[in-house]
N, C-alpha and C positions, 0 to 999 in steps of 0.2 A: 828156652826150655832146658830142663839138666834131666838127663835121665839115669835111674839107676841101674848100674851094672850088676852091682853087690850091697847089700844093707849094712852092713859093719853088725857090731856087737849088739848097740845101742845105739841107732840114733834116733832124735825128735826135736823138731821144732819146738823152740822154748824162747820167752819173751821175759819183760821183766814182773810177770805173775797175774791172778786174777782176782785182781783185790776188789772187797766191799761185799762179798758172799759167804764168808763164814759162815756167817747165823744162817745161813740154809743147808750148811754141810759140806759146800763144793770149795775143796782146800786151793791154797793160792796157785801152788806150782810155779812156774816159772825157771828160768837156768838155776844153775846150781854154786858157778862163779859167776855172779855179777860184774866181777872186776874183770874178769877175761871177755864177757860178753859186749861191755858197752865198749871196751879198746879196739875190739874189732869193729863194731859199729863206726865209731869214730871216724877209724882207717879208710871204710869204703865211702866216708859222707853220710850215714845215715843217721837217723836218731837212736837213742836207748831205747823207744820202746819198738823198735823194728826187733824181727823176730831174728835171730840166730841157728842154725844149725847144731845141738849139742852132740858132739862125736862120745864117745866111750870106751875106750879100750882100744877097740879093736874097729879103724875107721871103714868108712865105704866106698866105693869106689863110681866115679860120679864121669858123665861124658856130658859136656855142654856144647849144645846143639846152637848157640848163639853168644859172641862175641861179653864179655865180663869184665868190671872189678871186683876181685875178693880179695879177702885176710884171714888169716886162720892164730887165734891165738889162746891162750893157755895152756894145754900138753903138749909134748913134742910127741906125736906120734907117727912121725915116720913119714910127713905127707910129700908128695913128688907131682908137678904137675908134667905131662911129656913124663921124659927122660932125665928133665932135673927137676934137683932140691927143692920144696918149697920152701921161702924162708920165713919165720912164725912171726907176727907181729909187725906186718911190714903190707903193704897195700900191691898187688898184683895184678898183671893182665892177663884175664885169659881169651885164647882165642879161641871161636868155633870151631866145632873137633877135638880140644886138646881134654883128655883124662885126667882127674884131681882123684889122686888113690893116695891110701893112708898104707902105712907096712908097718914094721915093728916100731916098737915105743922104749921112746929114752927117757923120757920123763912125765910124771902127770899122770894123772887120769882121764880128764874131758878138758878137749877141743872144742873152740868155736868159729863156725863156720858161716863168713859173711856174706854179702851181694849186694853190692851197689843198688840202689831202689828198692831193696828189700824180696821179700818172697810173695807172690801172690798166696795168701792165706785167707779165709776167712775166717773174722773173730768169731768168738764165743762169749758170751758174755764180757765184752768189754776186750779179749783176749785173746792173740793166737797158739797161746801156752801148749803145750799136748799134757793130758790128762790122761795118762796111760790108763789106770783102774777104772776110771771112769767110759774110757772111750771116746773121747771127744777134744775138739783144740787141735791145731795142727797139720795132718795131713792124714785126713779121715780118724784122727783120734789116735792111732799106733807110732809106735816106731818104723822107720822106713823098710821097704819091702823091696827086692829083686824085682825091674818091672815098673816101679813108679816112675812118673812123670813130673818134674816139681817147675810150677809153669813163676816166672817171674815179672817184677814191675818192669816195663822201658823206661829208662830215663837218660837224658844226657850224659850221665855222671860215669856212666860206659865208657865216656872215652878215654879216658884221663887218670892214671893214678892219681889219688891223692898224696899231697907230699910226704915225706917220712919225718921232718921236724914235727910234726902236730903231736906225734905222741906224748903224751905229758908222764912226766918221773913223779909215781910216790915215794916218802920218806920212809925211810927204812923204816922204823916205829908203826908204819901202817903195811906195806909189803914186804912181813918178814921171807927169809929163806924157807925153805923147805928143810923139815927137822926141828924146825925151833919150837918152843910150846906154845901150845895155844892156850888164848888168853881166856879167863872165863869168871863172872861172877858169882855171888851165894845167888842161888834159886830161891825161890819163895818157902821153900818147906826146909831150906839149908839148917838153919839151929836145929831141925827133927831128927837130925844124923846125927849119929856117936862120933864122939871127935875123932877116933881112929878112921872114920870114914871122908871126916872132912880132910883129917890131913893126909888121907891113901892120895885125895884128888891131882895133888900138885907132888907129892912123894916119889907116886910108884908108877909105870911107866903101862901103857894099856895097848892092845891091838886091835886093829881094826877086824872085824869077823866077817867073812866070807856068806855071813846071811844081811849083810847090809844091801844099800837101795838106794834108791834117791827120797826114799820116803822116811828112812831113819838108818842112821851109823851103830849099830850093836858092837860095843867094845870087849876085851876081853880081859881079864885082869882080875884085880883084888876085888871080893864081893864088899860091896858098899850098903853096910847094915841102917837103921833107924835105931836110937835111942829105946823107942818100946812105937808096938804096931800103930798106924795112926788111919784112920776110914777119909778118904777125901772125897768132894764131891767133881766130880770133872767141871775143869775150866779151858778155856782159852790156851792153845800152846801157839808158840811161835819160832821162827825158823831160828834153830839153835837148842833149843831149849832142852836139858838135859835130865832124863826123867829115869826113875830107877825102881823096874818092875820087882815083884819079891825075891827071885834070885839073886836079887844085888849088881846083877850087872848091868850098867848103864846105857843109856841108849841118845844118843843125838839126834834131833827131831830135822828133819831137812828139807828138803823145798815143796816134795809132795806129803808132808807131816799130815796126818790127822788134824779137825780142828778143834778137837777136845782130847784132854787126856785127861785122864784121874791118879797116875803115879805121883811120887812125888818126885819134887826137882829140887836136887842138889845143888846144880849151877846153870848157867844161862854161858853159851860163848858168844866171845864179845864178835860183834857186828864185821869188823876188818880180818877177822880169823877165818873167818866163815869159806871163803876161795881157799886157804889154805888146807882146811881138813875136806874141802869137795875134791881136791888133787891128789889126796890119798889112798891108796889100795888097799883094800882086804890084803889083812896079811903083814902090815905094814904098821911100824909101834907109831905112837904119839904121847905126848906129855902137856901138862897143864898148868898153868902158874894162875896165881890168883891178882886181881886186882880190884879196883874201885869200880863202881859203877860210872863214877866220876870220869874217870882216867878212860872207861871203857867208851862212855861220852863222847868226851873228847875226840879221841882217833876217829870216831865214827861221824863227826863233825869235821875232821881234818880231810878224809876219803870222799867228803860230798863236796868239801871247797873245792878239791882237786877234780871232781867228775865236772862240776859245776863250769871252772876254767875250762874246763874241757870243751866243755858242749856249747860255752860263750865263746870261744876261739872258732870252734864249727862256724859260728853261725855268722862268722866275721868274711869267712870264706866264698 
């Protein structure tokens, strides 16, 4: 069992989503880097769709009452098991008794927090996502509280780190640096927008605004007009998807997105970007470059060979 000392900012049990219920309203959800989520997965033996821990800012502070492997990987925020360092991306012993506290943050937004065998969770429709508005998924539905209990699977895999060769390298082209633009295609409604607004996309430089979520990114920057008023009827949105209410300024659709939206969308970000702008803070600028849907393809085929090797390596072990 791990209990908590302190809740952090934000934290919740988050998996890789709760797909095939749309059409009834209940959005996917799920982590918010994927790519941070399944490498720690990887790290302790588990599968991708084992649930993760998503830290947020400001981590929690955790006492394990029985013997662990964990990994903690995407933000560096500060985490220290004991008296030392934890080191990010890298598979860990913990002992019974020892404290897993997070402090200040050098990088990143959201941590993911693993456990060999996984979290005793129970699904939810297919899922142990946490569904914050909703109340449900997770651990009683919330983000964690001062006081919780968070009960875990036994399994062998306790004893042992896993090796540190397993982590597999993507290609710079799919794990850009932080600061670099994000990549993003014409949206469905793109030719509706005045060219000044197509070329503000990839031109003029945006901020992320301090009313953002995990449910949508509200940017800040050049208002991005339409050509003349257009009535839509709400369709389908999907994680990324870039929709631009009348004020003009646009909004990122993200892992707890609505499942219909009726703005229009200017651009869609591509698939491999998508960890990059979840690591960013309100407050914090970003930029856009344009590309093919092709090309956007592509990467997004290059990031599953590479999860793909991944998880065919796991299963070699």
């Amino acid at each position: 069992m791990i209990e908590v000392l302190k809740p952090g900012a934000l934290s919740s049990f988050q998996d890789l989503g709760r797909s095939g219920y749309q059409h009834q309203g209940i959005p996917v959800c799920g982590v918010m880097d994927e790519r941070a989520h399944r490498l720690a997965c990887m790290l302790v033996g588990n599968g991708a769709g084992e649930a993760t821990l998503e830290v947020t800012l400001i981590g929690p502070a955790l006492q394990f009452h029985c013997p662990a492997i964990i990994a903690v990987c995407g933000a560096d925020l500060g985490a220290t098991l004991g008296a030392r360092a934890l080191p990010l991306a890298r598979p860990v012993a913990v002992a019974a008794g020892e404290q897993l506290c997070f402090g200040k943050r050098v990088s990143g937004l959201r941590a993911y927090l693993a456990v060999a065998g996984g979290y005793a969770l129970q699904p939810v429709l297919g899922s142990t996502s946490t569904y914050l508005r909703g109340g449900f998924g997770g651990a009683q539905g919330r983000a964690l509280q001062k006081g919780d209990w968070i009960a875990l699977r036994q399994t062998q895999r306790t004893a042992t780190p896993a090796p540190r060769a397993r982590l597999p390298l993507f290609p710079g082209d799919i794990q850009r640096p932080p600061g670099a633009p994000l990549r993003i295609v014409p949206g469905r409604e793109w030719a509706a927008f005045a060219p000044r607004a197509r070329q503000a996309m990839s031109a003029q430089t945006f901020r992320v605004s301090p009313r953002s979520d995990r449910m949508g990114y509200r940017l800040e920057g050049p208002a991005l007009h339409l050509s003349q008023p257009l009535e839509l009827a709400s369709e389908a949105v999907s994680f990324g998807s870039i929709q631009v209410p009348p004020d003009g300024l646009p909004i990122v659709l993200m892992a707890d997105r609505q499942t219909t939206g009726g703005y229009p969308r200017i651009a869609n970000l591509a698939t491999v970007d998508l960890p990059l702008l979840a690591q960013t803070m309100a407050g914090e600028s970003l930029r856009f470059e344009w590309v093919t849907l092709g090309q956007a393809q592509r990467l997004a085929s290059a990031q599953s060979a590479v999860f793909n090797q991944m998880e065919a390596g796991h299963g070699q072990h």
